[in-house]
N, C-alpha and C positions, 0 to 999 in steps of 0.2 A: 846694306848692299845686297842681304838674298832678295830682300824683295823684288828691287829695281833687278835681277836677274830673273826672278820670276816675271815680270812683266816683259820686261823683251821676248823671255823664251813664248810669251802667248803672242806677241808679235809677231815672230819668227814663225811658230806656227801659224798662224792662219796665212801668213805669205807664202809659207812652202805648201801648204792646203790649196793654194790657190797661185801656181808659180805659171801657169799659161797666162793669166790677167798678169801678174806682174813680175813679166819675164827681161825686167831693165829697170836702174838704179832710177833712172828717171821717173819710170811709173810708180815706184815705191816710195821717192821725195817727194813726188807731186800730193800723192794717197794719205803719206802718216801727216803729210802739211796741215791736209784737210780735217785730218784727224785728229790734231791738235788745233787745230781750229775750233773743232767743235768743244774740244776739252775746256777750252778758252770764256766758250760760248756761254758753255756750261755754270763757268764759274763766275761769268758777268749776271749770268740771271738767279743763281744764288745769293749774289750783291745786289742786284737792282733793278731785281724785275722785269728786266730788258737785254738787250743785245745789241748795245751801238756797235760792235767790232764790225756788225754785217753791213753794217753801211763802203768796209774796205776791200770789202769783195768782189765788186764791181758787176754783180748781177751773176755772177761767178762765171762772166765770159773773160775767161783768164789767158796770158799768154808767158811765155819767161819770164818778161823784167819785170811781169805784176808777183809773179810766183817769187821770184827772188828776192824785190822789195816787203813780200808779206811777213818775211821771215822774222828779220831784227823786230819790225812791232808786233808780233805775234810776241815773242820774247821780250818785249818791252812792258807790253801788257798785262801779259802775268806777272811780272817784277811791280807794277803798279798794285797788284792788287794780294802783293805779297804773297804769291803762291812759286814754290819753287819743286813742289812733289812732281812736275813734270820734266825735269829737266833731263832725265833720261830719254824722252821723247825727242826734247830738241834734239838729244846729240846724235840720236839716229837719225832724224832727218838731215840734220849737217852734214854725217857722213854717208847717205844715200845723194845729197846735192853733192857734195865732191866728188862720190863715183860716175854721179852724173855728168861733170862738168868733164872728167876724165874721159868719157866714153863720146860724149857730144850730145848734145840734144837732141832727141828722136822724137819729138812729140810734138805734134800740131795744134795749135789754139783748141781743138774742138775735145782732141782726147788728152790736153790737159785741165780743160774744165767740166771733164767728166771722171778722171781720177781723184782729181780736188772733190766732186760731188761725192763720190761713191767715198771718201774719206771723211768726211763731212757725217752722211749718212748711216756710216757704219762706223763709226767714232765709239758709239756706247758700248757696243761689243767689246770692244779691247779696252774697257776700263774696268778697273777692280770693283769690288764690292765697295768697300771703304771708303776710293776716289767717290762714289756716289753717295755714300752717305752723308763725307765732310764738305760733298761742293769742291772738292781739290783742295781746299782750305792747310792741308799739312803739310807740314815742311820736308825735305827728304830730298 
């Protein structure tokens, strides 16, 4: 439990580090989405030298109901490849999409597929030492 407490709080910090960019529950589920994306990404080319997930991207011109549909198979896909050490991740994105849903959507196709990028992008950053060594491979 300290740990996944310590990973949130580097979440937290670099969000509050940077609360102009992501100053809505929206920009923050669209960003850690991205960012568990890449996590994801990560752990398919650990397995196999590749990255089909990017094929459900859509060229990353994204809009809500892609953003919302990428969720469950983000989460499904790691369940395939038996990694569950992110599952702290999910649960802040679930609860950054239900503040979002609460508040309304405020984001247009262009700067939700540049949230999504910049999450995608800077994914590495907010992963442990460890999650890179084991490929996310650990359970937690």
């Amino acid at each position: 439990m300290v740990e996944q407490e310590v990973k949130l709080e580097t979440v937290d910090k670099f969000l509050r580090g940077h609360e102009v960019a992501f100053d809505t529950p929206a920009k923050k589920a669209v960003f850690l989405e991205g960012v568990l994306v890449k996590f994801l990404l990560d752990v398919q080319y650990a397995n196999r030298k590749s990255t089909p997930f990017r094929g459900k991207l859509h060229g990353l011109k994204l809009d809500v109901i892609k953003i919302r549909k990428l969720l469950p198979e983000i989460v499904e896909k790691l369940r395939e490849y038996k990694v569950g050490c992110y599952s702290w991740l999910e649960r802040l994105v679930s609860q950054y999409f239900i503040d979002a849903e609460n508040e309304g959507w405020d984001l247009s196709k262009d700067e939700i597929s540049y949230y999504f990028a910049l999450g995608l992008n800077l994914g590495g950053i907010l992963k442990q030492k460890e999650d890179n060594i084991n490929g996310g491979n650990e359970n937690g």
